[in-house]
C-alpha positions in Angstrom: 67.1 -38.5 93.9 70.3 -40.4 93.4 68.4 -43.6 95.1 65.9 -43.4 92.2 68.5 -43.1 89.8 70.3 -46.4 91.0 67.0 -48.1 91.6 66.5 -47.8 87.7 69.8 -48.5 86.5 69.3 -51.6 88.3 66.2 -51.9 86.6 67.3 -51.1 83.3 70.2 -53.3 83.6 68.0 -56.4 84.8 65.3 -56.1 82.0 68.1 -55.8 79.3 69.7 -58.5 80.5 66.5 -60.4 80.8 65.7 -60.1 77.7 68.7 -60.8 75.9 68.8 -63.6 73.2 70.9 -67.1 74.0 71.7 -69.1 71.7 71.5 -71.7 73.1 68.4 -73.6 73.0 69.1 -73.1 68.4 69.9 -76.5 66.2 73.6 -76.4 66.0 72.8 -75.7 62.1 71.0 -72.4 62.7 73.7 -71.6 65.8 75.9 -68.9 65.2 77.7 -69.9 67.8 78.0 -73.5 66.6 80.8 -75.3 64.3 78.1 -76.7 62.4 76.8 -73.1 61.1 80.2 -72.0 60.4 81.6 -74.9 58.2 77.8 -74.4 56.2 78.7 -70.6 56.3 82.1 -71.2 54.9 81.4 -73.5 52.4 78.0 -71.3 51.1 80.1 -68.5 51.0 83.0 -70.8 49.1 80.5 -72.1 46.5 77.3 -70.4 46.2 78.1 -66.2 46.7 81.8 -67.3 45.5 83.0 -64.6 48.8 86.2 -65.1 49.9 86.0 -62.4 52.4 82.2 -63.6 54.1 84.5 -67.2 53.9 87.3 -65.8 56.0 85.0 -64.5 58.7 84.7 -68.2 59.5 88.7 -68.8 58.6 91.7 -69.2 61.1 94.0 -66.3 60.3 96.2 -69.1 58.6 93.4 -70.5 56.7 92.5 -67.3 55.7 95.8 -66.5 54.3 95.9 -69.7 52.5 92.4 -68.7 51.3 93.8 -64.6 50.2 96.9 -66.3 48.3 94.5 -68.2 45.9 92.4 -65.0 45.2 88.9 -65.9 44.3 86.9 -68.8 45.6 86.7 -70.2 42.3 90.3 -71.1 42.6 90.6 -71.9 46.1 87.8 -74.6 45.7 89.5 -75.8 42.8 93.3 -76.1 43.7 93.3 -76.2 47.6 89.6 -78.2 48.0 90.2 -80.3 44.9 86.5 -79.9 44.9 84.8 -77.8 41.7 80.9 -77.6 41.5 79.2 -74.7 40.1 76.9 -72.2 41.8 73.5 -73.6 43.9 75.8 -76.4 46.0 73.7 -78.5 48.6 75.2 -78.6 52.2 74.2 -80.7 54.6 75.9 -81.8 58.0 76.9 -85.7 58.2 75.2 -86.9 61.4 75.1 -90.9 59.6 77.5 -91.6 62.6 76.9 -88.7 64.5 79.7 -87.3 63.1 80.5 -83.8 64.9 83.1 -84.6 67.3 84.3 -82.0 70.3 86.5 -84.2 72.2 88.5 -81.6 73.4 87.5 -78.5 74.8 88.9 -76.3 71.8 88.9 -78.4 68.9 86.1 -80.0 67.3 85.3 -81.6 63.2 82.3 -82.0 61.2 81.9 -83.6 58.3 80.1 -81.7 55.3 78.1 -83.2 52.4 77.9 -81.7 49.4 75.7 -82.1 46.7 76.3 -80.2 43.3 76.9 -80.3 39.6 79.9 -78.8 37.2 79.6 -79.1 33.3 75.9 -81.0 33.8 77.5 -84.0 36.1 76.1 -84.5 39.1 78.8 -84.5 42.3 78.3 -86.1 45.7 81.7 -85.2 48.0 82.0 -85.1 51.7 84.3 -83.2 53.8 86.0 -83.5 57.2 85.9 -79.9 58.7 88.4 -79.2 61.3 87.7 -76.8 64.0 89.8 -74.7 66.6 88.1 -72.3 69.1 89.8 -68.8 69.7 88.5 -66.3 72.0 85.3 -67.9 72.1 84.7 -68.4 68.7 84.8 -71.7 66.5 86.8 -71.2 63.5 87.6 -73.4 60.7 91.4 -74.7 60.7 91.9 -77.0 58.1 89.5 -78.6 55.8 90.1 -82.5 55.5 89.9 -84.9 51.5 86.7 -87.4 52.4 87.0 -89.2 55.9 85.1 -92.3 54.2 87.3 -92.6 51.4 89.6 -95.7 51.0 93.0 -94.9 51.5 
């Protein structure tokens, strides 16, 4: 009896481990796992559902008291992004130059495009995202004015 009982443990343990999900073989965009998905997780969460808690999920724990300090998302966007759009902003990730860059085992940037409008103008921004990874996960350090800018 207790040789049946291990012989389907070790069955039950093989087919659930069989038939567990990896993310692996995702786009980096649709990759939980990946930077890419987080910085257009933050920033939808920023500037479309204006959620400064979903946003701090992605958040360093000193972003995310930089981001708590300012309140809403509204103002964070506006005093700390220097970016304002209204609601329905466009992401996209920057790969012109195949911009993500993971140099270092646990650091890594993106750069973000954004596409919006505020008071009927249209506004065209990008952003260099910076990344650190902490017990496994990527999370967003510091957010970066446009890399392309002149200076």
């Amino acid at each position: 009896m207790k040789f049946f009982k291990l012989v389907t443990l070790i069955l039950s343990l093989n087919l659930i481990t069989a038939c567990s999900e990896s993310n692996d073989d995702l786009p980096a965009f649709a990759n939980p796992d990946a930077p890419e998905y987080r910085a257009l997780a933050f920033f939808g969460a920023i500037y479309n559902e204006r959620d400064v808690v979903k946003a701090q999920e992605h958040a360093t724990p000193k972003l995310s008291r930089i981001i708590t300090s300012y309140g809403t998302a509204r103002s964070y966007a506006r005093y700390v992004l220097n970016l304002q759009m209204d609601p329905g902003v466009e992401l996209k990730i920057d790969r012109s130059l195949n911009q993500v860059t993971t140099g270092k085992a646990n650091e890594s940037s993106v750069n973000i495009l954004f596409t919006g409008m505020l008071n009927d103008n249209r506004i065209n921004d990008v952003r260099k995202v910076n990344f650190l990874k902490i017990d496994g996960d990527w999370l967003i350090d510091s957010i970066d004015d446009d890399p392309y800018a002149k200076k």
